[in-house]
C-alpha positions in Angstrom: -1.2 -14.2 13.3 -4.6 -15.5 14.7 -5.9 -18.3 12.4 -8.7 -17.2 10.4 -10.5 -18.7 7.6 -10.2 -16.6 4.0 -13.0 -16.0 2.0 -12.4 -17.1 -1.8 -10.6 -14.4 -3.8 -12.9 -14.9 -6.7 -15.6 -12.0 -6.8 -16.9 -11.2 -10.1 -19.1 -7.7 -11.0 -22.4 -7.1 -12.7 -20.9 -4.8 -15.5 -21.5 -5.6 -19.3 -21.1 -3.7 -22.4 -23.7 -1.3 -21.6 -21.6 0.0 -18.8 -19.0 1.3 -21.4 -19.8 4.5 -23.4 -21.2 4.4 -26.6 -19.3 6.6 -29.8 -19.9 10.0 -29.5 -20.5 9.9 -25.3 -16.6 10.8 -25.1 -15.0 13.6 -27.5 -12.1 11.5 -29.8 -9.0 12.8 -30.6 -8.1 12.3 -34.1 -6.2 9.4 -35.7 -3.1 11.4 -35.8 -3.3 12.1 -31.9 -4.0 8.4 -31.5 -1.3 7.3 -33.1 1.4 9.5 -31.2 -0.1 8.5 -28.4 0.5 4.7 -29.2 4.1 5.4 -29.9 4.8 7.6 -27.1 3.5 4.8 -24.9 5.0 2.1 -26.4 8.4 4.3 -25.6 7.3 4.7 -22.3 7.0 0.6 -22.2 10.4 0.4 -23.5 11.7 3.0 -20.9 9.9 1.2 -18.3 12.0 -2.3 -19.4 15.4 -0.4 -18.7 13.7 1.0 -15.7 13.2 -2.6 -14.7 17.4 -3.1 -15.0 18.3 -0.2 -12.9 16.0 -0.1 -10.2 17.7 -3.0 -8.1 20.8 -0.8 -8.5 19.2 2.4 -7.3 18.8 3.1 -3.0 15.4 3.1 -1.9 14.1 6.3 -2.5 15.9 7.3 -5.8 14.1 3.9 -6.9 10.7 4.7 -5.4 10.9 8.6 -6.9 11.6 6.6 -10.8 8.7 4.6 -10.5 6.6 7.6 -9.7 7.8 9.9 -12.2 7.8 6.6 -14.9 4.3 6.1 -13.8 3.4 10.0 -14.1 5.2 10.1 -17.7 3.1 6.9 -19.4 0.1 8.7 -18.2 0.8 11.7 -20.1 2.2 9.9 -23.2 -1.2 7.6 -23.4 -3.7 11.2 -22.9 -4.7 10.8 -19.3 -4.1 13.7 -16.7 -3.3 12.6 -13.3 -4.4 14.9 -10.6 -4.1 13.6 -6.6 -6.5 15.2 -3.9 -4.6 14.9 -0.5 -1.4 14.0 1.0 -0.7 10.6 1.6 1.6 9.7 4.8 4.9 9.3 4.3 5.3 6.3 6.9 3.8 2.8 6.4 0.3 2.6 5.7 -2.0 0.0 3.4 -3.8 1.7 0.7 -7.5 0.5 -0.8 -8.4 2.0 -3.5 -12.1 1.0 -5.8 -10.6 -0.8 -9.0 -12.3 0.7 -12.2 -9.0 0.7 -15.2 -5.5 -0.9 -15.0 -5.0 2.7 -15.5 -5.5 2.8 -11.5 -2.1 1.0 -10.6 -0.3 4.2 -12.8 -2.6 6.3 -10.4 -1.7 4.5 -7.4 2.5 4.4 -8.5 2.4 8.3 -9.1 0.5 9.3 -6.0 3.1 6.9 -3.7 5.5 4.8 -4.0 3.9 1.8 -2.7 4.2 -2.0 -3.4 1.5 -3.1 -5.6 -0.7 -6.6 -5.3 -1.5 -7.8 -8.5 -3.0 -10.8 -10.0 -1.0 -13.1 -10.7 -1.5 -13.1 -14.5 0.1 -9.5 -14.9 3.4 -11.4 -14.3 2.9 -12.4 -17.8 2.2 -9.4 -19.4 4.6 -8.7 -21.6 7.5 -5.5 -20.1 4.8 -4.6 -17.3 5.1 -8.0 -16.0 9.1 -7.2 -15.9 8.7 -4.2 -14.3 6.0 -4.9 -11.9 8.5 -8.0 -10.8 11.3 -5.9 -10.2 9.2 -3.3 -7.9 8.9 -5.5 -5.6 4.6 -6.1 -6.7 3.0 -8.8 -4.4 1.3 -11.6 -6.4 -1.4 -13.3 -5.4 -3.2 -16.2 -7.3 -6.9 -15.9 -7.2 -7.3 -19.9 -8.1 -5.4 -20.6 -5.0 -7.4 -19.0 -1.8 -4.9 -21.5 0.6 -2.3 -19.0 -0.6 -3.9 -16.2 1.3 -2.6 -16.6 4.6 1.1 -16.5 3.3 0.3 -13.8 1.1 -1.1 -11.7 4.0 1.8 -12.6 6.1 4.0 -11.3 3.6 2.4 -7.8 2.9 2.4 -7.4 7.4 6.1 -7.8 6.6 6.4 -4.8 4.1 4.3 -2.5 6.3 6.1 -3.8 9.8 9.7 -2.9 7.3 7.8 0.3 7.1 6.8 0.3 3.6 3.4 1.7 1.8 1.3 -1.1 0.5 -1.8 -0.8 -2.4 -4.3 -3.1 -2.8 -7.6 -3.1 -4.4 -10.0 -5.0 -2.2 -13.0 -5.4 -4.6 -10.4 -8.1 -6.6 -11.6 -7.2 -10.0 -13.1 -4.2 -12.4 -16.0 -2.4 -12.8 -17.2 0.5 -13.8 -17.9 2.5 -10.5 -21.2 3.7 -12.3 -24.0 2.0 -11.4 -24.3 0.7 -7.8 -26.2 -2.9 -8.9 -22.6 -3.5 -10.9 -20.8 -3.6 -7.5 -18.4 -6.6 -7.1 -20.8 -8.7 -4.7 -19.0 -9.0 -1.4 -17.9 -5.4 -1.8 -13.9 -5.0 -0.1 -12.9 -8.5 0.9 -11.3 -8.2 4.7 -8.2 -10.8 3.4 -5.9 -8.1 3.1 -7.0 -5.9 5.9 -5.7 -8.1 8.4 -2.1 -7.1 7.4 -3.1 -3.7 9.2 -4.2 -5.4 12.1 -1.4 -7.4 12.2 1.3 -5.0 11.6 -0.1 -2.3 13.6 -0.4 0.4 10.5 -2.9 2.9 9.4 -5.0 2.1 6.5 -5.7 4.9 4.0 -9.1 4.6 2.1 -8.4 5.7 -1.8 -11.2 7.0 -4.3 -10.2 6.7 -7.5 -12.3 8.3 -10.2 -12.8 9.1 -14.0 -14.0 11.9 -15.8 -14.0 13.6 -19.5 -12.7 17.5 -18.9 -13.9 18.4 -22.0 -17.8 17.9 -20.5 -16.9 17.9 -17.0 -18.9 14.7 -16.6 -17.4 11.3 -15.1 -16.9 8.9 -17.8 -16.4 5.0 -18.1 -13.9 5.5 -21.5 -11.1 3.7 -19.0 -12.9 1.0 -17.5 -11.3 -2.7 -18.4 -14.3 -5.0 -17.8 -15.7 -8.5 -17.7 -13.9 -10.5 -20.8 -12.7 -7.5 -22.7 -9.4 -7.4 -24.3 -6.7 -5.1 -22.5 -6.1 -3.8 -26.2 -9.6 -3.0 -26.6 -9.9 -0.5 -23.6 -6.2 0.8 -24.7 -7.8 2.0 -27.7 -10.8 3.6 -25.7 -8.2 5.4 -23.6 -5.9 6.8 -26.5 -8.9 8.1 -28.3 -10.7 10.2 -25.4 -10.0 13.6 -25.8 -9.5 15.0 -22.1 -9.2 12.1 -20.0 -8.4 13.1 -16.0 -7.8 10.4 -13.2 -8.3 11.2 -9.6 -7.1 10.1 -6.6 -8.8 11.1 -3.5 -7.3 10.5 -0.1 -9.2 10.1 2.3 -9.3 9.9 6.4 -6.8 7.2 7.5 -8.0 4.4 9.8 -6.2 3.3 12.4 -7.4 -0.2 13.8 -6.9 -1.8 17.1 -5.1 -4.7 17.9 -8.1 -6.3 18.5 -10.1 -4.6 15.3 -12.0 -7.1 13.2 -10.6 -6.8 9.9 -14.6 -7.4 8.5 -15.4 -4.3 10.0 -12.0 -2.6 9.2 -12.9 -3.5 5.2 -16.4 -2.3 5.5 -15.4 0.9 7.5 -12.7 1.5 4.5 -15.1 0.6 1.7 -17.8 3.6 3.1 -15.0 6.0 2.9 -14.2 5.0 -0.6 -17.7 5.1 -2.4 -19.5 7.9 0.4 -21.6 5.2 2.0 -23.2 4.4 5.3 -21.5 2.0 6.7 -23.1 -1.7 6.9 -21.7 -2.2 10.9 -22.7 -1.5 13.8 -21.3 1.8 15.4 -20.3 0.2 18.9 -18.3 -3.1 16.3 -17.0 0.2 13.7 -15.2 2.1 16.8 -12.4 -0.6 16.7 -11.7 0.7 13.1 -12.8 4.0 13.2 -9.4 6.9 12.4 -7.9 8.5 15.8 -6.8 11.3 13.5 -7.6 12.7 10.3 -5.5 13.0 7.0 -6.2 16.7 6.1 -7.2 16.2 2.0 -7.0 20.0 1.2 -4.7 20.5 -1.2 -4.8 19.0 -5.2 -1.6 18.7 -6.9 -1.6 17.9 -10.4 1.1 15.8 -12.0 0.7 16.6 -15.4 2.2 20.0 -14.0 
């Protein structure tokens, strides 16, 4: 891989408490329903750690179709309906998605089976670290941005093997609200130079939150700034009518020569409906040869 020089993984977004709803914005379940909903996800954590045994015994795609239907089944026993707007290719491919709730890597697991990158601090959460391990998630340490080279080399390697790869370019929260709360930097091109690299398409993922109750997009799931992961569990469990979508949208297929700058910014238009910040002769290196048809909505809750 040509040498290039990485940009600090560090980026930080404008959000603060007034970018989380306020009681009464979301319609609460009661403290009955809230409690269930604790245990049933709790179960599903506890599942999830004998998942975590068995999948190195599994073949590739009975393990791939457990972590999706694990990933389906704790969004269901926490309250949230999943509902995916597209088809996602069934060959290698790197998916970006916006990053709003660590609900999104449950959205990203049941839409594909893809490797995850994570921070490297979810290795020390406590079951989902276990699990996340044992599916093969990519860590990267933020405090280290020397490591970047080798952990770009390694996610070419996965989609070169001809796996599906998720990242979320942005490198932290927020709440996908207000466009002044946008992680300055927007997508950083790092990871986009594992496309290049290994020659695959990269598929542009919107992610998005909304109460069905008022049909109106909500921030009840956002995890943001030094909130506690507990804190936004508690939001979660009590919102009555919670729905998480993932939108596919048109894959990109760079060049050999494609400038993964351009291939981030390209990607990052697609996922937040945009104008793109490059030039149009620099964007045709990045720009998709074909089209992923997003015309059909299949809802795992089903």
């Amino acid at each position: 891989m040509t040498a290039v020089v990485y940009d600090l993984w560090r980026p930080t977004s404008g959000c603060g408490p007034t970018c989380l709803p306020v009681p009464g914005d979301v319609p609460d379940v009661s403290a009955a329903r809230r409690l269930g909903r604790m245990v049933a996800g709790l179960g599903m954590l506890l599942a999830g750690a004998g998942l975590a045994v068995l999948l190195p015994l599994l073949p590739a795609r009975e393990r791939e179709a457990a972590i999706r239907r694990w990933a389906r089944a704790t969004a269901r026993a926490v309250g949230v309906r999943l509902v995916v707007r597209g088809r996602l290719p069934r060959r290698r491919a790197l998916l970006v998605a916006n990053h709003v709730s660590w609900l999104d890597i449950l959205a990203v697991l049941a839409a594909s089976p893809a490797r995850m990158m994570a921070k490297s601090e979810v290795r020390a959460w406590p079951l989902i670290g276990q699990l996340a391990g044992v599916a093969g998630t990519v860590f990267v340490d933020r405090a280290r941005p020397r490591d970047l080279p080798d952990t770009v080399t390694r996610l070419a390697a996965l989609l070169r093997s001809g796996r599906a790869v998720a990242v979320f370019p942005e490198g932290t929260t927020w709440c996908g609200d207000a466009g002044d709360c946008r992680p300055a930097g927007g997508f950083r091109p790092a990871m986009f130079q594992a496309a290049i690299d290994a020659g695959a398409p990269v598929v542009p993922l919107r992610i998005g939150y909304r109460c069905a109750a008022t049909d109106t997009a909500t921030t009840a799931a956002a995890f943001l700034g030094d909130e506690t992961l507990w804190r936004s569990l508690r939001r979660v469990l009590a919102a009555r009518d919670l729905v998480v979508t993932v939108t596919v949208t048109a894959a990109l297929h760079p060049a050999a020569d494609a400038d993964r700058r351009v291939l981030a910014r390209a990607a990052e238009s697609a996922v937040h409906l945009v104008p793109s910040r490059v030039p149009r002769a620099a964007a045709l290196h990045a720009l998709p040869t074909r089209l992923v048809v997003a015309e059909r909505e299949l809802d795992l809750a089903a």
